[in-house]
C-alpha positions as CSV (number, residue, x, y, z in Angstrom):
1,X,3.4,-27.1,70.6
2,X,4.2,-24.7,73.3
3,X,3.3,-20.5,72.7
4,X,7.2,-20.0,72.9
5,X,8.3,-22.6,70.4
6,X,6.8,-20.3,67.0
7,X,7.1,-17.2,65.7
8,X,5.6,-15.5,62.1
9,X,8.2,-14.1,59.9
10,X,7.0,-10.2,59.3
11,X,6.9,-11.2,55.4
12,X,4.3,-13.8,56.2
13,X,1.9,-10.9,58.3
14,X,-1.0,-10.0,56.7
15,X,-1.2,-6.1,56.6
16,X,-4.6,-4.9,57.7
17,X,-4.7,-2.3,54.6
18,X,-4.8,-5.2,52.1
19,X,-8.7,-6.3,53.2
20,X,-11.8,-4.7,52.1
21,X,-12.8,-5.9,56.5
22,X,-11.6,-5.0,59.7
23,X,-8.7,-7.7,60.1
24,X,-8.0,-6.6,63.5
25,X,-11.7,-6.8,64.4
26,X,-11.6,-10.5,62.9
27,X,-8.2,-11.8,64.2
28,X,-9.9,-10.4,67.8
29,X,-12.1,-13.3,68.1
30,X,-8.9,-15.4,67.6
31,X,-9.0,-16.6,71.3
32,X,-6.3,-19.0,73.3
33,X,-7.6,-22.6,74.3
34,X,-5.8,-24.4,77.2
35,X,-7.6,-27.9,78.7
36,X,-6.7,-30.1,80.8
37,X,-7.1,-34.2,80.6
38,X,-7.1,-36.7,83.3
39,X,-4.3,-39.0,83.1
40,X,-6.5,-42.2,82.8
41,X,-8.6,-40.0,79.7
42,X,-8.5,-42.7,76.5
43,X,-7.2,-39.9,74.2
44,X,-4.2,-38.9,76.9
45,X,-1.5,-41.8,75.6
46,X,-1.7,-40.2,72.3
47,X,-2.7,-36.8,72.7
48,X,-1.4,-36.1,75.8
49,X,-3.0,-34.5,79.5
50,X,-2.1,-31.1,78.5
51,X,-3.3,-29.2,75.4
52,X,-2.9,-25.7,74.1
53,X,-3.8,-24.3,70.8
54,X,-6.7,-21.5,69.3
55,X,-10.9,-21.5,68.8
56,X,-12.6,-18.4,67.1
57,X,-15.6,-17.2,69.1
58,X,-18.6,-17.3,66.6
59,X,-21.5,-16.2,69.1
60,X,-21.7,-13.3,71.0
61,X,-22.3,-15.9,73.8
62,X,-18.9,-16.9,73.9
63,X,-20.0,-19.6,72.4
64,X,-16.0,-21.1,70.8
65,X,-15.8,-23.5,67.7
66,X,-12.0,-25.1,67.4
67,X,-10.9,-28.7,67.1
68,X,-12.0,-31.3,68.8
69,X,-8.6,-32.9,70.1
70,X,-7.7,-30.3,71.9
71,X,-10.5,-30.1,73.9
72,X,-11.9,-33.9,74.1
73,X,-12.1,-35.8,77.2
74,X,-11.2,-32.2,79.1
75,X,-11.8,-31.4,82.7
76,X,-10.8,-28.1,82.7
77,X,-10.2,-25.8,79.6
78,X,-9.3,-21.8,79.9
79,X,-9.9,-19.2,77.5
80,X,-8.0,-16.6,76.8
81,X,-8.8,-13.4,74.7
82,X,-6.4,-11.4,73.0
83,X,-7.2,-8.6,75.2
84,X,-5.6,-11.1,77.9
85,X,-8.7,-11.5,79.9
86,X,-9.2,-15.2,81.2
87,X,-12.3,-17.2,81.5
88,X,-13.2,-20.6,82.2
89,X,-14.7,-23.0,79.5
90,X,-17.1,-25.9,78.9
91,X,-16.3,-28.1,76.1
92,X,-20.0,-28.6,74.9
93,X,-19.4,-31.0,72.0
94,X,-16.9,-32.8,69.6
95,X,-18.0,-34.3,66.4
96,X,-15.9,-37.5,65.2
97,X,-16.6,-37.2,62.0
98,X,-16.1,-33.5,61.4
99,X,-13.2,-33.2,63.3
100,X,-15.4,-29.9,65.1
101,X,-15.1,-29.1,68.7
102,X,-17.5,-26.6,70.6
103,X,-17.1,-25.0,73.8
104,X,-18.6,-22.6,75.9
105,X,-17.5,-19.8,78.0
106,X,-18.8,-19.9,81.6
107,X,-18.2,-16.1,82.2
108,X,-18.0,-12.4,80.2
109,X,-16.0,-13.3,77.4
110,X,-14.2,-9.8,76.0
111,X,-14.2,-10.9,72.4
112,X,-16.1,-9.7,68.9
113,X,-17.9,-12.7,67.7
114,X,-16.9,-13.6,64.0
115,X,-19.4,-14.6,61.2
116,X,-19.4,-18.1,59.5
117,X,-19.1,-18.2,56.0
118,X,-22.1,-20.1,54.0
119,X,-22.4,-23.4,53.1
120,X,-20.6,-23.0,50.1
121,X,-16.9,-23.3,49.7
122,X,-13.8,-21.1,48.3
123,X,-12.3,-21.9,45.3
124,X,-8.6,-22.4,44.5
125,X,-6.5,-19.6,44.6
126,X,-8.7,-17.4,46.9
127,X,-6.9,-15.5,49.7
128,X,-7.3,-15.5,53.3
129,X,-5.8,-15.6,56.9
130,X,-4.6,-18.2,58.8
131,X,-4.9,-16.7,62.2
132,X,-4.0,-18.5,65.6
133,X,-4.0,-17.1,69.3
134,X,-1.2,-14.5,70.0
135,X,1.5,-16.4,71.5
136,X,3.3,-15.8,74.8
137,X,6.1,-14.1,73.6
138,X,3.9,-10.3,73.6
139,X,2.9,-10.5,69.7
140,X,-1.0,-8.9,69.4
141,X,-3.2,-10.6,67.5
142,X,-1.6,-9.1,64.2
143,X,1.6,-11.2,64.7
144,X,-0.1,-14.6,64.8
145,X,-1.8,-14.3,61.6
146,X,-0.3,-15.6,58.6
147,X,-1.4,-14.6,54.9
148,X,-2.3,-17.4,52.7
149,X,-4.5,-18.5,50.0
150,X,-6.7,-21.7,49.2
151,X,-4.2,-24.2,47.3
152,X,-6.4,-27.0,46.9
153,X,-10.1,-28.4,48.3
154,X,-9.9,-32.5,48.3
155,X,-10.7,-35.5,50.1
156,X,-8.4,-36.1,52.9
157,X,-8.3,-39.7,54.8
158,X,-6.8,-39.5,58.6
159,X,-5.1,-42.5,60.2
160,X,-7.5,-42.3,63.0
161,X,-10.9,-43.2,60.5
162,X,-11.2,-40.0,60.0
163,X,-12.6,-38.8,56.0
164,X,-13.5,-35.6,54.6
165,X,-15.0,-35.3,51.5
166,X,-13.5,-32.0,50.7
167,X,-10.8,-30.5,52.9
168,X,-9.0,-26.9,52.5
169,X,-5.4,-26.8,51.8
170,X,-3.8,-23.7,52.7
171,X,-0.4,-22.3,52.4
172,X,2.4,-20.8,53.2
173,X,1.5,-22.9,56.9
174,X,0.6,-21.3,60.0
175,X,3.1,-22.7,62.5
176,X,1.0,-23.0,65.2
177,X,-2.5,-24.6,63.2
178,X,-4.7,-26.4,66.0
179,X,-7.7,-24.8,65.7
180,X,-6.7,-21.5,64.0
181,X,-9.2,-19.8,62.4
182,X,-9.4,-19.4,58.6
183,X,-11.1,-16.3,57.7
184,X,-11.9,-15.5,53.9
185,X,-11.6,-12.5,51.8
186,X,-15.0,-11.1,53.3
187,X,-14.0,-11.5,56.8
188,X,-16.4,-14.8,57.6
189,X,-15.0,-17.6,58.9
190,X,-13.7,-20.5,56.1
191,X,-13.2,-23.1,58.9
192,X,-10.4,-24.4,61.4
193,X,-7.1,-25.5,61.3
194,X,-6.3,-29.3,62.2
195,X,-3.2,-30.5,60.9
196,X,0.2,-29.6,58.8
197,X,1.2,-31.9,56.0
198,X,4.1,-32.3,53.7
199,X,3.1,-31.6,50.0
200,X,6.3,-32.2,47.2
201,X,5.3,-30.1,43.8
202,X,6.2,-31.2,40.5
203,X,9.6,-30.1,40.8
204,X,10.4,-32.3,43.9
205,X,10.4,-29.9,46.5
206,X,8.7,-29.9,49.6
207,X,5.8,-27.1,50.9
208,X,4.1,-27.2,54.1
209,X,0.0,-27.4,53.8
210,X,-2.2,-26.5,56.4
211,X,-5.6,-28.6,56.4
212,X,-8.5,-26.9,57.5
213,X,-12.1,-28.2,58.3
214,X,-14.5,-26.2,56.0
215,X,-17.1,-24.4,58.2
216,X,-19.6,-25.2,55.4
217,X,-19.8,-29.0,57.8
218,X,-20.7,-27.5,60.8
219,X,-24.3,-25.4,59.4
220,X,-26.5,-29.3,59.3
221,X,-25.3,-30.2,62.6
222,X,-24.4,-27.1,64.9
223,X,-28.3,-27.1,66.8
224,X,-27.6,-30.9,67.3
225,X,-24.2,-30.5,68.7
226,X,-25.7,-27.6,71.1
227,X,-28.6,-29.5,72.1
228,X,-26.9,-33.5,72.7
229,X,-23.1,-32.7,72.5
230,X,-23.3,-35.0,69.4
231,X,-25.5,-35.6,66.2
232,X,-28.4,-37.0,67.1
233,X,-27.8,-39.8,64.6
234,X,-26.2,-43.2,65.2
235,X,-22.8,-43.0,65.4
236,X,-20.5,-45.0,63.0
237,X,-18.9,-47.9,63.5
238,X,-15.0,-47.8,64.9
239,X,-12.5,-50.4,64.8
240,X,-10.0,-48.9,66.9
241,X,-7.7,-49.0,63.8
242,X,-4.4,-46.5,63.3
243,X,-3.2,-46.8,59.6
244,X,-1.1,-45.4,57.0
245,X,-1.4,-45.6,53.3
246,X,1.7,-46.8,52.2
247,X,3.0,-47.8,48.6
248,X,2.1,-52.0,49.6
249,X,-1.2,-50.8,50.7
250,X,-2.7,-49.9,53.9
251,X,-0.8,-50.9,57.1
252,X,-1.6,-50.6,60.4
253,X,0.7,-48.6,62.5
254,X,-1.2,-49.5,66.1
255,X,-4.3,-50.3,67.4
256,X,-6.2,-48.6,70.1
257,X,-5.6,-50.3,73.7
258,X,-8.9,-52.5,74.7
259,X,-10.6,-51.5,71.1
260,X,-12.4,-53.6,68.4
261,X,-9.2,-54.4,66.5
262,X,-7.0,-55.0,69.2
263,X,-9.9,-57.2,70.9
264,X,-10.0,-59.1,67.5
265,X,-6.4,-59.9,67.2
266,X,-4.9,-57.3,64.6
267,X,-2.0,-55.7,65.2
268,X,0.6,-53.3,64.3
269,X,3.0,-53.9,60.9
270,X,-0.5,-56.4,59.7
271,X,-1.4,-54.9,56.0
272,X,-5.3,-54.2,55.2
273,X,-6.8,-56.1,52.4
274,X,-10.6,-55.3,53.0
275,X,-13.7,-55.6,54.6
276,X,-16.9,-58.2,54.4
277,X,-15.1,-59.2,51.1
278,X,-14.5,-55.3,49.4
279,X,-11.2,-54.8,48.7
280,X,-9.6,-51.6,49.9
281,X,-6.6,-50.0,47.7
282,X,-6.4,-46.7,50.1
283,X,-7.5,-45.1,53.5
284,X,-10.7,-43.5,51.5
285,X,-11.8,-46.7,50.6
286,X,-11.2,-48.5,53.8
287,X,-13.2,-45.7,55.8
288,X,-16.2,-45.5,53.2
289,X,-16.3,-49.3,52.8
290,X,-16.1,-49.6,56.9
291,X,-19.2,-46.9,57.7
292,X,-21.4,-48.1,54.9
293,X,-21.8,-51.6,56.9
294,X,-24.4,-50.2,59.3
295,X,-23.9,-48.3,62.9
296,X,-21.6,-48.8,65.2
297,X,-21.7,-52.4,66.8
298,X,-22.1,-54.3,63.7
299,X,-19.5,-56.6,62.9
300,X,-17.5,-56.8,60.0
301,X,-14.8,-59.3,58.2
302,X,-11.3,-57.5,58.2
303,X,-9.2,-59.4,55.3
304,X,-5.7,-58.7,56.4
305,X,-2.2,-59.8,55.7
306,X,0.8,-60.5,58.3
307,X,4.3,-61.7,57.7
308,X,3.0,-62.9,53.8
309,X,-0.1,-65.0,55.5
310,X,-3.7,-63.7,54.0
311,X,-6.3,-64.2,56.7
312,X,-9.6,-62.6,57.7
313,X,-11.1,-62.2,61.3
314,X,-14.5,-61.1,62.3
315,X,-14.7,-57.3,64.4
316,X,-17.1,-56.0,66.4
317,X,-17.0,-52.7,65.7
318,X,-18.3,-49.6,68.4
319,X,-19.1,-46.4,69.0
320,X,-16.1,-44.3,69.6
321,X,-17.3,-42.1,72.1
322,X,-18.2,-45.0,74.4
323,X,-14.6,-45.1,75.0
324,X,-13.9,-41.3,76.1
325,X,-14.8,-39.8,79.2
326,X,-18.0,-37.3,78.7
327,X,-17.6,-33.7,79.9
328,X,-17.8,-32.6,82.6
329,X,-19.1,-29.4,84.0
330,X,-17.0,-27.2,87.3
């Protein structure tokens, strides 16, 4: 989403008076995030080779936490404060299976540093800001902030074998979410935005969620992403697999290009029964089931289902980030 294409509805503003914290202080480490990705990057037929969106600077270092699709695979990123100054980045780490994305500023980064919050997360109901990079259109940092509160905290499964535990749901939505910065009643940082869903209440009607990646993830592995770019851990296994929980189970809507599943013969429209004999009614189960077969490279039995034929076929899994280009430094 380009900086022109939103704007905040004054209504949805938060007004600095309302917080116990200096909001303008906080929504000041609210910095701009634009990276560049070669054409022939893995992540560039779905992501694309250009990529804007927000980090929140969290050491007085310039050391920048956002998310990590917008930054993966990059060859060039720029920062920009909302003082408008302009440095060069590093993108120091992405973590699969947080969803986290670190990078660094290579120069004098005019920017307050903002706290995290503790390992511990909000409740339902609690208020905060949703606060994204001023856009392009002159708003400060005031006008790309919206005020919201904590809806929900839940497990949320991603097509691309992605699971967190527990998630933060946040509305009304920030228009512009990719790595936003959700900052909590005390002014610390809550997490990062990552997506915006479509949520229908009791009544029927629809209402626009933010999810946010807690921040509470990133305290047991932030020294390890600093140190290797990646938890020094083994990584879990991936199948290459994009899929969808739909209302006849779990379908796949493609498979990566030259991956495990592709390599294995699965395909888009085939329906996901399983794996090594575990049946798998949702996305959760199919992820959990998936990772608790050992690291990646071992292989696995994917029961599937095409055109009303059952069959299974063996899967080599791998690590994900075999497949992207690593970062590299200017």
């Amino acid at each position: 989403m380009a900086e022109d294409d939103w704007t905040i509805p004054d209504e949805l503003r938060p007004d600095p008076a309302d917080y116990d914290f200096d909001l303008n202080q906080a929504l000041a480490s609210v910095v701009s995030l634009k990276s560049r990705v070669p054409a022939d990057a893995f992540s560039a037929r779905t992501l694309g080779t250009e990529r804007e969106g927000s980090g929140v600077v969290i050491r007085p270092d310039g050391l920048v936490l956002t998310i990590g699709y917008l930054v993966g695979e990059a060859d060039s990123i720029w920062i920009t404060t909302a003082r408008g100054s302009v440095v060069q980045g590093h993108a120091l780490a992405y973590d699969f299976e947080t969803g986290f994305g670190l990078v660094q500023a290579l120069g004098r980064l005019e920017a307050p540093s903002l706290e995290l919050a503790g390992p511990a997360l909000p409740e339902a109901g609690a208020q905060a800001v949703l606060a994204a990079a001023p856009n392009a259109r002159g708003k400060g940092a005031d006008g790309a902030a919206v005020a919201c509160s904590v809806v929900a905290k839940e497990p949320f499964a991603g097509y691309w074998e992605y699971l967190l535990e527990e998630a933060l749901f946040t509305a009304p939505a920030h228009p512009s979410w990719g790595g936003a910065g959700l900052i909590g009643e005390d002014g610390k940082l809550l997490g990062i935005g990552s997506l915006v869903l479509q949520h229908r209440d009791k009544r029927g009607r629809r209402l626009d969620l933010n999810m946010c990646v807690p921040v509470a993830l990133l305290h047991p592995i932030l020294d390890d992403l600093l140190a290797y770019g990646r938890v020094n851990k083994p990584a879990r296994p991936w199948l290459g697999l994009y899929a969808a929980d739909q209302e006849d189970g779990i379908v796949v809507a493609s498979v990566a290009t030259h991956g495990p599943a592709e390599k294995a013969g699965l395909r888009a429209g085939d329906r996901i029964l399983g794996i090594d004999g575990t049946e798998a009614q949702d996305l959760a189960t199919l992820w959990r089931s998936l990772w608790s077969r050992g690291a990646a490279g071992v292989s696995v039995t994917v029961a599937a289902e095409r055109d009303g034929r059952r069959f299974t076929v063996p899967v080599a899994s791998a690590d994900r980030a075999s497949f992207m280009k690593a970062p590299r430094l200017h």
